[in-house]
VMD Tcl script that builds the backbone (N, CA, C; Angstrom):
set m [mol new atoms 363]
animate dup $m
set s [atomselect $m all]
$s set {name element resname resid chain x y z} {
  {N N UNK 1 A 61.814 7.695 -43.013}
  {CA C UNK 1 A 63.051 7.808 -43.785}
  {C C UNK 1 A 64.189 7.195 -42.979}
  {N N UNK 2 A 65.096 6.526 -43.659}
  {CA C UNK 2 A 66.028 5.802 -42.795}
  {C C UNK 2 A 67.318 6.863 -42.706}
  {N N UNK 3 A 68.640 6.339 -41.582}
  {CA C UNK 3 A 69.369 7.312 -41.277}
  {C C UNK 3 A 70.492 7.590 -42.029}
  {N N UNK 4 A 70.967 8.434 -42.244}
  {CA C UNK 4 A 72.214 8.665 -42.921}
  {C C UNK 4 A 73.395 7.746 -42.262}
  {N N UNK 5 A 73.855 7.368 -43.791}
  {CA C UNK 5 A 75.391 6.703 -43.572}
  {C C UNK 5 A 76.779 7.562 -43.020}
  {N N UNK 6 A 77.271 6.690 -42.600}
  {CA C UNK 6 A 78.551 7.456 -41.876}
  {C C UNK 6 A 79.353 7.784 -42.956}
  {N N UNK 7 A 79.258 7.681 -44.317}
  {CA C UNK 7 A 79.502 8.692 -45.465}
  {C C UNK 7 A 78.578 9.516 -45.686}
  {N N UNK 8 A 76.785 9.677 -46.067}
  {CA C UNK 8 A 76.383 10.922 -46.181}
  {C C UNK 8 A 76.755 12.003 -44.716}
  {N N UNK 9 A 77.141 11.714 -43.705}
  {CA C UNK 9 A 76.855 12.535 -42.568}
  {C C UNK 9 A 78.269 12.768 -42.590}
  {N N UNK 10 A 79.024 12.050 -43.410}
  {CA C UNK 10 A 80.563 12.725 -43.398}
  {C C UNK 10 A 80.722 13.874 -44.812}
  {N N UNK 11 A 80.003 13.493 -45.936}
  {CA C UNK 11 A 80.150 14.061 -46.354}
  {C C UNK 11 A 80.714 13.538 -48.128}
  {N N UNK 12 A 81.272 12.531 -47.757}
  {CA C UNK 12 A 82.084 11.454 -48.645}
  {C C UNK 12 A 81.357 10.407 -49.316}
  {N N UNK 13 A 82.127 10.140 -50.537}
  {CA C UNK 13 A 81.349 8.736 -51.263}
  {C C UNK 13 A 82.071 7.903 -50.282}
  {N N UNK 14 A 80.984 6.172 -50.727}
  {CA C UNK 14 A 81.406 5.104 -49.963}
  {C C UNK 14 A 82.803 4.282 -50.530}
  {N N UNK 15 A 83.280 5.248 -51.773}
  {CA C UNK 15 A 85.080 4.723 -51.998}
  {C C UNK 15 A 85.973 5.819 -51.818}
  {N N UNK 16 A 85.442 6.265 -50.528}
  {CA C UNK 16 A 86.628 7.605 -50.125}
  {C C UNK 16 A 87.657 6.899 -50.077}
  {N N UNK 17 A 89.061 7.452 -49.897}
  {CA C UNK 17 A 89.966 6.997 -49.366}
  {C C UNK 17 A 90.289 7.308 -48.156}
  {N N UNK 18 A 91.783 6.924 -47.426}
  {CA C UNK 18 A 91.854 7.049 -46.288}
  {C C UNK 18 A 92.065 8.753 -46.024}
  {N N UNK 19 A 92.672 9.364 -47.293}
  {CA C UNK 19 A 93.152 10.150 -47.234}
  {C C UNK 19 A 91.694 11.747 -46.960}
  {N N UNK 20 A 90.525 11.201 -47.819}
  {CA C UNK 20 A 89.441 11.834 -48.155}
  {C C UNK 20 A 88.547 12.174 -46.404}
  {N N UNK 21 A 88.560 10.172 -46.509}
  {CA C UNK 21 A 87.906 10.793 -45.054}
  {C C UNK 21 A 88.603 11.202 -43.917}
  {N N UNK 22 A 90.177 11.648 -43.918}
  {CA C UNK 22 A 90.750 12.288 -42.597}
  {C C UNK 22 A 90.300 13.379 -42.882}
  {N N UNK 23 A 90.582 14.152 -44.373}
  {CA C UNK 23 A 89.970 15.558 -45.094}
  {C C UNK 23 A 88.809 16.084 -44.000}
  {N N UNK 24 A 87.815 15.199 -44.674}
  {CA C UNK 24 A 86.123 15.656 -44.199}
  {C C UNK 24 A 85.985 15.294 -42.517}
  {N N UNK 25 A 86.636 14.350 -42.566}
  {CA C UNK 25 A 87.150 14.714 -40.572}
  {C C UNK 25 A 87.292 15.578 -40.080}
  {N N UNK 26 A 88.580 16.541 -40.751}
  {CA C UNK 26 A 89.138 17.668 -40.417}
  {C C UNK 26 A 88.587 18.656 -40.518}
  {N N UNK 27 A 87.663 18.700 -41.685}
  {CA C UNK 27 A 86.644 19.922 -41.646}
  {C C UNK 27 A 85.214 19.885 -40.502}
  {N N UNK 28 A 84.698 18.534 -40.158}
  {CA C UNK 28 A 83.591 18.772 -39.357}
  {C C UNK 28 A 84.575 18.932 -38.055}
  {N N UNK 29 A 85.733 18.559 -37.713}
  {CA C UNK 29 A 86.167 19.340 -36.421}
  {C C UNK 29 A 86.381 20.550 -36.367}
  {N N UNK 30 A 86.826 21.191 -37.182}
  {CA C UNK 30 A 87.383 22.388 -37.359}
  {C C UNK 30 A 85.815 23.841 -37.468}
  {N N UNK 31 A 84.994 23.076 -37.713}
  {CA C UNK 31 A 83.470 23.626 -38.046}
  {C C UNK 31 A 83.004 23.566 -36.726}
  {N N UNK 32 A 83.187 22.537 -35.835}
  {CA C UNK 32 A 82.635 22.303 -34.587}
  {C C UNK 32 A 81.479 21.427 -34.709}
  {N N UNK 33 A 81.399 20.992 -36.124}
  {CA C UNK 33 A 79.821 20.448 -36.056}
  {C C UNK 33 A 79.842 19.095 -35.411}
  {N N UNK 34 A 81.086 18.499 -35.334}
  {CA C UNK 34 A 80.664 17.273 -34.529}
  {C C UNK 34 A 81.973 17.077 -33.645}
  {N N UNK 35 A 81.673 16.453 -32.349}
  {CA C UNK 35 A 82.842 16.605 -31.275}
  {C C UNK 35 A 83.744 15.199 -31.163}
  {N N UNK 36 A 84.652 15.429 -30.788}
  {CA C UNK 36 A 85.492 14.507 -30.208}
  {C C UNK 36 A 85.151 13.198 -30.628}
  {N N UNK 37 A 83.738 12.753 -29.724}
  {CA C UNK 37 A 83.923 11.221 -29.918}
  {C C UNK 37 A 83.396 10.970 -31.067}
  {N N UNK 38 A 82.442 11.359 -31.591}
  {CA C UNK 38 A 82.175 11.396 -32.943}
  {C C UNK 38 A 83.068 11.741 -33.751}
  {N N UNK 39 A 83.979 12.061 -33.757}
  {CA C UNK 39 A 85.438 11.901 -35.060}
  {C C UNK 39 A 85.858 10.582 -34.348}
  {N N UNK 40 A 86.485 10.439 -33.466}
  {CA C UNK 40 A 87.061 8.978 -33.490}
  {C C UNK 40 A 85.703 7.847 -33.657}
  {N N UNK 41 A 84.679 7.858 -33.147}
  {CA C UNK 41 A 83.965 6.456 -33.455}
  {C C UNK 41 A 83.831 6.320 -35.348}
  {N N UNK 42 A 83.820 7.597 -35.510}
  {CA C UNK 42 A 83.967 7.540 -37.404}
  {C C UNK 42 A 84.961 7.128 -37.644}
  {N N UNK 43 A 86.046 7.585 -37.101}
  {CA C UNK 43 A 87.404 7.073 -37.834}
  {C C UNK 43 A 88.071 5.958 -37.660}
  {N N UNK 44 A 87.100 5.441 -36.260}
  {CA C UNK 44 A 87.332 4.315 -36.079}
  {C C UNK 44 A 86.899 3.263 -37.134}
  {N N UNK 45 A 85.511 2.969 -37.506}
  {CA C UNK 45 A 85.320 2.384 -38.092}
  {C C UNK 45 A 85.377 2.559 -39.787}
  {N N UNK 46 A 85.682 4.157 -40.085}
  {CA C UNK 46 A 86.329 3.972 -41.968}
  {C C UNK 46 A 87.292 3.664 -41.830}
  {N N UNK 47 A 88.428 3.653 -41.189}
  {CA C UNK 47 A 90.035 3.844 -41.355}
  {C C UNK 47 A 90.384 2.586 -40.744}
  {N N UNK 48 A 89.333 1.861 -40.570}
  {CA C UNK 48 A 89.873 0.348 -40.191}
  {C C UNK 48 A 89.103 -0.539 -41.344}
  {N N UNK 49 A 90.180 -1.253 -42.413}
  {CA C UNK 49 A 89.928 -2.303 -43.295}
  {C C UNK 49 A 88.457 -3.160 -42.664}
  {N N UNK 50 A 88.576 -4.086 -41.783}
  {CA C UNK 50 A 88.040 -4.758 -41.439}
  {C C UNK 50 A 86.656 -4.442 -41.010}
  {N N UNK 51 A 86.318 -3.260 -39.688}
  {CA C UNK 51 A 85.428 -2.676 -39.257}
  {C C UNK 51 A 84.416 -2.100 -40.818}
  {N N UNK 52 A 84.986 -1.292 -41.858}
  {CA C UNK 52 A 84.941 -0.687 -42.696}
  {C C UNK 52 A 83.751 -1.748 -43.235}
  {N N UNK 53 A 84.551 -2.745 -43.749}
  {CA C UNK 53 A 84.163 -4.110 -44.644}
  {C C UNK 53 A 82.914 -4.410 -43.630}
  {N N UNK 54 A 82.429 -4.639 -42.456}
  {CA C UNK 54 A 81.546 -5.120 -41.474}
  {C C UNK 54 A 80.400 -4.096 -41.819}
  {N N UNK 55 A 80.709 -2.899 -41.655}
  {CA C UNK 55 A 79.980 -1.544 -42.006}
  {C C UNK 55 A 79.431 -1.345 -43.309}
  {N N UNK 56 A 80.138 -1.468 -44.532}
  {CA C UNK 56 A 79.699 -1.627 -45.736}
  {C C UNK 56 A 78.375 -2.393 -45.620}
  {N N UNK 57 A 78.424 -3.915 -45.111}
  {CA C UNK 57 A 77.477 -5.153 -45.292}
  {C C UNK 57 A 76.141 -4.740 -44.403}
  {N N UNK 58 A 76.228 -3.934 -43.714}
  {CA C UNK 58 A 75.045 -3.343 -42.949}
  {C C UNK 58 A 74.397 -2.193 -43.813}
  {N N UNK 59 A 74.715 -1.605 -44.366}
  {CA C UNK 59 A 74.170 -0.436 -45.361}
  {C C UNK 59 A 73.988 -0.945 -46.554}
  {N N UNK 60 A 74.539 -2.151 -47.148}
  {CA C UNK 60 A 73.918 -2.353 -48.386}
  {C C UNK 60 A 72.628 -2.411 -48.690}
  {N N UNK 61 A 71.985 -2.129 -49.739}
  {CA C UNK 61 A 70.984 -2.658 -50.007}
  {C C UNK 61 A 70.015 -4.042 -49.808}
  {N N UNK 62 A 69.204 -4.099 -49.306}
  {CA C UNK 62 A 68.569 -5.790 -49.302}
  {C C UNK 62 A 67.708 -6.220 -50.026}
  {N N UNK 63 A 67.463 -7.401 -50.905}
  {CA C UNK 63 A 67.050 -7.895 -51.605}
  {C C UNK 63 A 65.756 -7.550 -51.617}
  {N N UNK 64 A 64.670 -7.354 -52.488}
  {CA C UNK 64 A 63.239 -7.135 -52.310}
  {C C UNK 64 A 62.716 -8.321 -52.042}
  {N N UNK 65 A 61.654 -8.798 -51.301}
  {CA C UNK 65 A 60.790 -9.921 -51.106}
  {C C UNK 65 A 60.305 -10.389 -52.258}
  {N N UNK 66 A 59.939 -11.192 -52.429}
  {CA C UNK 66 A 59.099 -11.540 -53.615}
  {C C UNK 66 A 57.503 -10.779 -53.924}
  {N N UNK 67 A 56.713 -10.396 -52.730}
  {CA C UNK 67 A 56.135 -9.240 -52.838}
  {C C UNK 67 A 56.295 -7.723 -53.506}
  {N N UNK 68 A 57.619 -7.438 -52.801}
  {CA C UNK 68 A 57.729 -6.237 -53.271}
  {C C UNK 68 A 58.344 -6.309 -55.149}
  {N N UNK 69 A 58.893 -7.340 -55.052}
  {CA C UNK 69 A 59.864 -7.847 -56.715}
  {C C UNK 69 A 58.335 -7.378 -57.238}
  {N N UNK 70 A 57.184 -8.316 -56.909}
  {CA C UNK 70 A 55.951 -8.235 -57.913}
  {C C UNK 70 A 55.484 -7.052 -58.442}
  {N N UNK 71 A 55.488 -6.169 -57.226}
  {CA C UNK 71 A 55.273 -4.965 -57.084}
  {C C UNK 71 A 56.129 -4.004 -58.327}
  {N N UNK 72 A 56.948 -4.393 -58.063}
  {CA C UNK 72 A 58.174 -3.155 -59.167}
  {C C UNK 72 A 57.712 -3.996 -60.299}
  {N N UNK 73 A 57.572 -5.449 -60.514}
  {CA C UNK 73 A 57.428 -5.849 -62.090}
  {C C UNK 73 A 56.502 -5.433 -62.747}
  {N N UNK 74 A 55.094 -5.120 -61.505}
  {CA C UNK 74 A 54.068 -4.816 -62.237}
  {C C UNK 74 A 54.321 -2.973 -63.021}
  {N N UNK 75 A 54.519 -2.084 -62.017}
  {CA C UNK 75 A 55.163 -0.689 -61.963}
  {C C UNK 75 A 55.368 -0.706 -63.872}
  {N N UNK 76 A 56.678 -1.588 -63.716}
  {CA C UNK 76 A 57.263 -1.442 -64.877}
  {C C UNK 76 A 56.190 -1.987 -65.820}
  {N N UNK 77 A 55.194 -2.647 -66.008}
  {CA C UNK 77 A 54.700 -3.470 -66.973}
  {C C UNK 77 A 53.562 -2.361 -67.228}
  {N N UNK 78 A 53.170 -1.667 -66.180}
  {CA C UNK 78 A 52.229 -0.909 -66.051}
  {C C UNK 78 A 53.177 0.907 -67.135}
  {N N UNK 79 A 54.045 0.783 -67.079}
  {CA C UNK 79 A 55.051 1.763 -67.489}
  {C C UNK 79 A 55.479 1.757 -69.044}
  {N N UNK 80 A 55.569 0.490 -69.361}
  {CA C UNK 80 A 55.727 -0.232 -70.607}
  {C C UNK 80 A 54.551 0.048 -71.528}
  {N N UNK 81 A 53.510 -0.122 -70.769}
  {CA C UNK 81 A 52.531 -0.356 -71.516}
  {C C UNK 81 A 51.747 1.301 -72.161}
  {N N UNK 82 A 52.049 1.770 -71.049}
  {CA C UNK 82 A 51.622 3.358 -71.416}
  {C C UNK 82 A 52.652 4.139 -72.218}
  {N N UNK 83 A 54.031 3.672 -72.006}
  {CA C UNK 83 A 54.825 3.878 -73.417}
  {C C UNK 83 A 54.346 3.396 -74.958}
  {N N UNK 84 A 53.957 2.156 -74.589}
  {CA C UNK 84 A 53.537 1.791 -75.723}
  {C C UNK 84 A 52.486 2.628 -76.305}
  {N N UNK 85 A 51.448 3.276 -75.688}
  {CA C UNK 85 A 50.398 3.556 -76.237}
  {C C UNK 85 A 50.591 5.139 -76.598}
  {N N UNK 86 A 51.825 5.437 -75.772}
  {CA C UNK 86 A 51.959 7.234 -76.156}
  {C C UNK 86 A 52.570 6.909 -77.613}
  {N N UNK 87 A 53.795 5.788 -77.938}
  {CA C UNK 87 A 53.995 5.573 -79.227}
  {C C UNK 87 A 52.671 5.150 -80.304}
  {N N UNK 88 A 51.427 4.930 -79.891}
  {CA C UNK 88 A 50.426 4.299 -81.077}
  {C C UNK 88 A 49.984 5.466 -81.408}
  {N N UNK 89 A 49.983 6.519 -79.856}
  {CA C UNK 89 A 48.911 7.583 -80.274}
  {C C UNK 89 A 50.139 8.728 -81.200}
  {N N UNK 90 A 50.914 8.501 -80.693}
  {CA C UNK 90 A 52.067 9.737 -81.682}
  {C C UNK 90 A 51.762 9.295 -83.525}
  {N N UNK 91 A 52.178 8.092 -83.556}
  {CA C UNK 91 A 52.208 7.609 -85.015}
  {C C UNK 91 A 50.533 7.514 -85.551}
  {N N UNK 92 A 49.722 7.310 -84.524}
  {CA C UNK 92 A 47.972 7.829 -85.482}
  {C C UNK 92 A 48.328 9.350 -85.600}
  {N N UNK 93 A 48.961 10.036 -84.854}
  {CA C UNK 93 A 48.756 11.843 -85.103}
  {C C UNK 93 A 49.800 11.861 -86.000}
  {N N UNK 94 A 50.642 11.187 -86.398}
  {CA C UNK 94 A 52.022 11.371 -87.616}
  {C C UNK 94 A 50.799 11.167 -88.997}
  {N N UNK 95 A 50.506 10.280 -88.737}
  {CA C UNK 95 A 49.747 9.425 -89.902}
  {C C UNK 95 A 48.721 10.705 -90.219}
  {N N UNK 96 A 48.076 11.131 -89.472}
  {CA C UNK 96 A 46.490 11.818 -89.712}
  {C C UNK 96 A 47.075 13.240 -90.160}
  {N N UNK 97 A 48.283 13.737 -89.154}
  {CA C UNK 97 A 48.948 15.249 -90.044}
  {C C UNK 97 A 49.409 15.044 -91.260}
  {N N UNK 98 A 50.128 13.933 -91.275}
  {CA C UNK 98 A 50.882 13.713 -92.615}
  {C C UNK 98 A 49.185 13.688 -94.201}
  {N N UNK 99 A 48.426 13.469 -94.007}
  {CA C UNK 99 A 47.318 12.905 -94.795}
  {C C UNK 99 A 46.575 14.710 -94.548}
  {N N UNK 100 A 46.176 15.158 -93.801}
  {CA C UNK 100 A 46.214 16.288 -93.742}
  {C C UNK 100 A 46.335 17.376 -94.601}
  {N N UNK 101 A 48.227 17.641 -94.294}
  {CA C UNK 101 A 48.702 17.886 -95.509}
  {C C UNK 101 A 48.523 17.987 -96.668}
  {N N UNK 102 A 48.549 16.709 -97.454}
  {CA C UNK 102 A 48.253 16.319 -98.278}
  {C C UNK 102 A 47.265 17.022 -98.876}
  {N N UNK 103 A 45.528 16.802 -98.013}
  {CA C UNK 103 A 44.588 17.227 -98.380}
  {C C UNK 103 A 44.940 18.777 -98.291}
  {N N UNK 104 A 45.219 19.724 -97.758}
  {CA C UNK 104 A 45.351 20.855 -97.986}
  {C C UNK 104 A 46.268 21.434 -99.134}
  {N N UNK 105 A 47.187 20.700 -99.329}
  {CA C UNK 105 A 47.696 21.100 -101.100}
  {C C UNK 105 A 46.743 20.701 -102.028}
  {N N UNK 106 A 45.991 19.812 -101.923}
  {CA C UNK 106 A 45.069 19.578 -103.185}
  {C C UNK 106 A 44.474 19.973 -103.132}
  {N N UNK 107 A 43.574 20.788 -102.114}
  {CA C UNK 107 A 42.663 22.138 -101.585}
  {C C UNK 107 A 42.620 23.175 -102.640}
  {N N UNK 108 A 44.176 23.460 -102.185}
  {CA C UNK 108 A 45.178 24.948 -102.468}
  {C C UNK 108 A 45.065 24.572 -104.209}
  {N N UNK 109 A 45.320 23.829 -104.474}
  {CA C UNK 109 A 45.320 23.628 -106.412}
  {C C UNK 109 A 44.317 23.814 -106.751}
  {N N UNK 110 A 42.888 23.098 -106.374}
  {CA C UNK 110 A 41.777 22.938 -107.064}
  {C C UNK 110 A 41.193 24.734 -106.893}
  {N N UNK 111 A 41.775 25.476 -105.593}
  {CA C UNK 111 A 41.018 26.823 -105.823}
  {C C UNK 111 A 41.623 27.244 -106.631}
  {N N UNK 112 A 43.342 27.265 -106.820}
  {CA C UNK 112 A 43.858 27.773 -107.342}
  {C C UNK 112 A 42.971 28.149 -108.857}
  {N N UNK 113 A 43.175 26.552 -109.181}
  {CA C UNK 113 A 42.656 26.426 -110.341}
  {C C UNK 113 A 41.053 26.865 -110.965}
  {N N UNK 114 A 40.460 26.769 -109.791}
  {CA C UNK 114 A 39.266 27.519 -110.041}
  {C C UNK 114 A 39.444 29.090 -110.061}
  {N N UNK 115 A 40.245 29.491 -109.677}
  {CA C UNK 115 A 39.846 31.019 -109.572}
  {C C UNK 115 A 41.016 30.860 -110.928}
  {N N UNK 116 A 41.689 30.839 -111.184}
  {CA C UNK 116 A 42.436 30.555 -112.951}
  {C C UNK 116 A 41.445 30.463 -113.942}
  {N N UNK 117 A 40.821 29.371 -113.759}
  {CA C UNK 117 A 39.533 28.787 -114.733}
  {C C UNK 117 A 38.626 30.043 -114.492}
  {N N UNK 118 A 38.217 30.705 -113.743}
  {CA C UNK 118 A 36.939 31.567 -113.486}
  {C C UNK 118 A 37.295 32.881 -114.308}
  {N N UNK 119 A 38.808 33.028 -113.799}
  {CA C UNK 119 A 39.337 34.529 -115.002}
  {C C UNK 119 A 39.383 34.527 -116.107}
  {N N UNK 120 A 39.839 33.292 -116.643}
  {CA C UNK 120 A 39.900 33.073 -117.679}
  {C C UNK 120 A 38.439 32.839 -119.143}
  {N N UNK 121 A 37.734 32.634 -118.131}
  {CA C UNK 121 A 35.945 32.686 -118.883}
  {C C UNK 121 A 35.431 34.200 -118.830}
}
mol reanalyze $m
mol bondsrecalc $m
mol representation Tube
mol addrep $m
């Protein structure tokens, strides 16, 4: 597992403001959970435009290889496809209850009607 950003370990999204991350500064000093130089090397680098911007470009995300791209296309194609088939199998079981139905009201009449017809003789 890779390491936490100097926003999850602060505590903050990555569009805190300046104002947010002195906040969550103030609380991990005040908690004791992290000392001295660890508030300034943090605050060094959120509360400086430039450093900030350098820092962002190291935590972004990186492009997948063309390996791994294949990998997720297949995932999904493999994902797609079993959607597809939970939709064929729903609409054969729509189709087969719906017909079902059907046959059980015409069931329900013909006894009806037989036990009508039977009293009636």
């Amino acid at each position: 597992m890779s390491e936490k950003t100097l926003y999850q370990e602060l505590g903050v999204g990555k569009a805190a403001g300046d104002g947010e991350i002195l906040r969550a500064l103030r609380t991990k000093a005040e908690s004791g959970e992290w000392n001295l130089e660890k508030i300034r090397e943090v605050k060094s680098v959120l509360l400086d435009e430039e450093k900030r911007a350098e820092y962002d470009k190291t935590i972004e995300p990186k492009p997948l290889s063309d390996e791994e791209n294949a990998k997720v296309q297949q995932v999904i194609a493999q994902y797609q496809m079993q959607m597809a088939m939970e939709s064929a199998k729903d609409d054969r079981l729509e189709f087969f209850q719906s017909k079902m139905g059907k046959m059980v009201i015409v069931l329900v009449v013909i006894v009806v009607l037989s036990v009508l017809f039977a009293l009636m003789m």
